[in-house]
N, C-alpha and C positions, 0 to 999 in steps of 0.2 A: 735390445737394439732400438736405436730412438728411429722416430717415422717421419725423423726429416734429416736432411745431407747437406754439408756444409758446402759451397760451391765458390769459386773465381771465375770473374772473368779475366782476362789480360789483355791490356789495351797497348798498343806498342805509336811509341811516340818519336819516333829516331826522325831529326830532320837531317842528318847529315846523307842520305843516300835519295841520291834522285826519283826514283821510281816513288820513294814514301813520299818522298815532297810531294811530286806529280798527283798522287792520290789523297793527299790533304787539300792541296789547294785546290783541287778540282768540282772537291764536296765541300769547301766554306763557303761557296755565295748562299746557295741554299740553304745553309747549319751554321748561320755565322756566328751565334753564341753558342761554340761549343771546343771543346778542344782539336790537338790538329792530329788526329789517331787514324794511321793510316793502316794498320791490320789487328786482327783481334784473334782470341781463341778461349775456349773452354777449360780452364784447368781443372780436372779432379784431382780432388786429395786421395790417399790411399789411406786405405781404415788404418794400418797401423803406423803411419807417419802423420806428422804435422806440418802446416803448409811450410813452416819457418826455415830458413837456410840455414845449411852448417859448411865449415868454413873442412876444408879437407889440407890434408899436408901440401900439395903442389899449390896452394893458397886461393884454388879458382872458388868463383860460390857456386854451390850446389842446393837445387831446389827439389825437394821431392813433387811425386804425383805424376799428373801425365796430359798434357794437354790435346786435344783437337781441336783443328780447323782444315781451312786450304789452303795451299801454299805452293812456292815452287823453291823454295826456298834449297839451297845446297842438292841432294839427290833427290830431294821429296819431290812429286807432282802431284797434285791433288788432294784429296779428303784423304788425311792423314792421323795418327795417332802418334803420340812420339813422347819420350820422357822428360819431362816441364827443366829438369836439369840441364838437359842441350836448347831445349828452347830459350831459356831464360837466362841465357849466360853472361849475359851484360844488364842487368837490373834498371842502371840507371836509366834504358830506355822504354822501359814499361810505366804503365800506370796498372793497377787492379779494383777491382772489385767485388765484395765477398759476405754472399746471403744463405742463406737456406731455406732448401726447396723439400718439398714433399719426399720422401725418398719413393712411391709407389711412381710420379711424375717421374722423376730422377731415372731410374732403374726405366722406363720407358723412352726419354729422351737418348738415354745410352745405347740400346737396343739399338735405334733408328740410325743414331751416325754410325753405331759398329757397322750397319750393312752398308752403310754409303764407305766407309773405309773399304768393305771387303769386294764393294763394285766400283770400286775406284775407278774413273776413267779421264782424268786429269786434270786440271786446272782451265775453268770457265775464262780464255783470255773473250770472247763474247757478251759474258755477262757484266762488264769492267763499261762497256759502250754504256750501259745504263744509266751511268752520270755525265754523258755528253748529251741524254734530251732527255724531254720529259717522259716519266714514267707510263703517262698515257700514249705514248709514240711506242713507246719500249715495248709496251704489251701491246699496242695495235699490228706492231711490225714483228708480233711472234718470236719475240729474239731472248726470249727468257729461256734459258741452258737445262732441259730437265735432267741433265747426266752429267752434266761437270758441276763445279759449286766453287766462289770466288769464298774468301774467308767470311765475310756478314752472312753471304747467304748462308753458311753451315752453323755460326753460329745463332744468325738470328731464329733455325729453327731449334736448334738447342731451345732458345729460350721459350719460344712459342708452345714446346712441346713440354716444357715443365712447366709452365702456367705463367710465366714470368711478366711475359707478352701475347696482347692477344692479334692476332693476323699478321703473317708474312708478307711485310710491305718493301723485301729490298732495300731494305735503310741501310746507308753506309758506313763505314766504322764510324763518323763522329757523329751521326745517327744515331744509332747502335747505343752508343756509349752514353749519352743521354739518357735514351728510353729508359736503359738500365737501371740508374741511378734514379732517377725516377717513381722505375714501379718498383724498387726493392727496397727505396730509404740508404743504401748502401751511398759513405760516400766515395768518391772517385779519391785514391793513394796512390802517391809515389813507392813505388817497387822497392827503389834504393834505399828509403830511410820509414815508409808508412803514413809519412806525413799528407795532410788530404793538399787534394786538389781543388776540389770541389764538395761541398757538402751534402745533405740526403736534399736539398732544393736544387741544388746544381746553380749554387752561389759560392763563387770565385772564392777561394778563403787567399 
């Protein structure tokens, strides 16, 4: 068994529904070189699949693995786990990115969001305030959610907790998605075709 694990993240880039707009445009003054990625999530592969889609007879695509974040997404509320198949059913609105991590990190990263899944208690509409002021107000006025979790926050401890990133700074998905790409060399691809976005500098291709 090798002692490291192949990982995703999913960057979702849909401008067409308001709320993602709202949450793009709200984190570009601050992140203005960055893409407009208004939620994210964790994809793990499964040992015996590959991330690769296969096309099924009702011709929809189908993604193996299984993603987490937070979401309110259809019945979900909250730090969820769910199968990368229903999450990822429209491709063309995702970006990814895709490194490997320690599998002894890995296997403890997991741990930690399983228990945030199995204490679920809903979706942080609280922690979302954090890009209407500065992050030193945010933490002066105590408003950091230790029991709900918005999508960065669950992913950006994913990363923290497999070595990826070092300190939980509430970065925003086009935050997030940066740093990424950054400390893993991984660059930022279109979902739809794999084609990059951005390369391991996070320079525009």
């Amino acid at each position: 068994m090798s002692d490291t694990v192949l990982i995703r993240e999913a960057w979702y880039v849909n401008q067409r529904k308001w709320l993602n707009r709202a949450i793009a445009a709200a984190t570009k003054l601050p992140n203005w070189d960055t893409e407009p990625v208004s939620h994210c999530e964790v994809w793990e592969k499964l040992p015996e699949r590959p991330f690769s889609w296969e096309t099924h007879p009702e011709t929809t695509t189908r993604y193996s693995g299984q993603c987490w974040t937070s979401t309110t997404r259809g019945k979900a509320n909250g730090t969820v786990v769910r199968p990368a198949a229903g999450v990822l059913d429209h491709p063309e609105n995702w970006y990814y990115t895709e490194h490997r991590v320690l599998r002894s990190k890995f296997e403890y990263a997991k741990a930690r969001a399983q228990f945030r899944v199995d204490t679920n208690k809903g979706y942080s509409a609280r922690d979302l305030t954090r890009y209407g002021m500065p992050l030193w107000l945010f933490d002066a006025l105590g408003l950091d959610d230790k029991w709900q979790e918005i999508c960065c926050g669950h992913v950006e401890t994913w990363e923290v907790d497999m070595g990826v990133l070092v300190g939980r700074l509430m970065r925003s998905p086009r935050r997030l998605c940066k740093a990424v790409v950054l400390a893993t060399g991984s660059p930022l691809r279109r979902l739809i075709d794999n084609s990059i976005v951005r390369d391991k500098y996070w320079v525009k291709v």
